[in-house]
Structures are given as structure tokens and as C-alpha cells.
N, C-alpha and C positions, 0 to 999 in steps of 0.2 A: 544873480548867477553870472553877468555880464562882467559885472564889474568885478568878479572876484577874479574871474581868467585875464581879465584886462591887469588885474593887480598881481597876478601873480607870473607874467609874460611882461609886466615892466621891473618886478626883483627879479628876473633871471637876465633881462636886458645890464642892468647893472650889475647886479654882480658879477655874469660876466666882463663887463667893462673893469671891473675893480680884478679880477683875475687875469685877464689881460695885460693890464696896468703893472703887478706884482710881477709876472713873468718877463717883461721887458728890463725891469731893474735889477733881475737876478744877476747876470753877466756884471754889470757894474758896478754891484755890493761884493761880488766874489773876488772881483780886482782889485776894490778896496781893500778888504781885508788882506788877499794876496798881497798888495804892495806893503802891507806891516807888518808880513810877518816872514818874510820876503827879506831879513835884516839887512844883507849885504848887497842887495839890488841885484842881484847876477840874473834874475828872471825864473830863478829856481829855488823852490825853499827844500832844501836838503840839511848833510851835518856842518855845511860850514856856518848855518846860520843859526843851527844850535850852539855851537862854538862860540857864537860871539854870545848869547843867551850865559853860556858857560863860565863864561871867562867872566860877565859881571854879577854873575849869583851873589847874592847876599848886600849888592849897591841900594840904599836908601835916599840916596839924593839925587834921582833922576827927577827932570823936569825939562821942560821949553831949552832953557840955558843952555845946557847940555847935551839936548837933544836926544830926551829919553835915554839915557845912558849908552848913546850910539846906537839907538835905532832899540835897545836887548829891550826894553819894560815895552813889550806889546799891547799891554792894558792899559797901561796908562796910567799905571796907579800909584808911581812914587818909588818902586821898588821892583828890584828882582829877585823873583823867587820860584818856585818849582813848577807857578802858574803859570809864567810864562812860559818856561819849557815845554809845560802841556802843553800851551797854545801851537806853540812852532811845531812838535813833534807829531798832533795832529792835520797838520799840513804836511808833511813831510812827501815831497814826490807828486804832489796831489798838483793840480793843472786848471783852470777857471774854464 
């Protein structure tokens, strides 16, 4: 009986340590992702950052080089397309 309180008062010892842990990184994954999608850096992800999203729809040859096609392929995945818009227009006004 001892040992099961004892074992069940050391998985709450940890997990919350592991919940802990998760809560302190939330802030600095939000900023991550803020800062890319964020295209134009201005500190605000609003329409001018759709704009640039806009402006390169339908580009296939983003990469490093290039620099993701100025910042527009938020995914990362070689091209722009309506996905990315999602991504930015879900941000839209939104603050970490």
C-alpha cells in the first residue's frame, strides 16, 4: 500500500515538473512562430504581411537562396500557396 502512494506522489511530482517545463516554453514557441509569420518584421502580423504572401502565390522555387521567397512560404515547403495564407491570416492581429 506504501509503495503505491509513494509511486503514485512521485508521477505527479513529475509530471508536474514535465507541465511546468511545457508552460515555460509556450512564450518562446509563440515568438517563434510570430517571428515567421510576421513577414515583413514590423512586430505586427496584419494585411501587409498577407500582401507579401500575396504577391508571391503561385512561386515554386523558394528556398534558403532566396530566402523563402522573402520571408512569404511560412512552411517551408518550397512554395506558395493558399497554405500559407492560412497560416498568416490565422495570425492576423493575434499578439504572443
Amino acid at each position: 500500500m506504501n509503495k503505491n502512494i509513494i509511486a503514485i506522489v512521485f508521477g505527479l511530482i513529475v509530471l508536474s515538473s514535465v507541465v511546468i517545463a511545457v508552460e515555460m516554453t509556450k512564450p518562446q514557441v509563440c515568438q517563434d512562430y510570430f517571428n515567421i509569420v510576421d513577414v515583413n518584421h514590423d512586430g505586427r502580423v496584419n494585411t501587409l504581411d498577407m500582401s507579401v504572401v500575396k504577391t508571391n502565390l503561385g512561386r515554386r522555387d523558394c528556398n534558403s537562396e532566396n530566402n523563402w521567397c522573402n520571408e512569404a512560404d511560412v512552411n517551408f515547403d518550397g512554395w506558395i500557396s493558399f497554405q500559407d495564407m492560412d497560416i498568416v491570416r490565422g495570425w492576423l492581429y493575434k499578439k504572443c
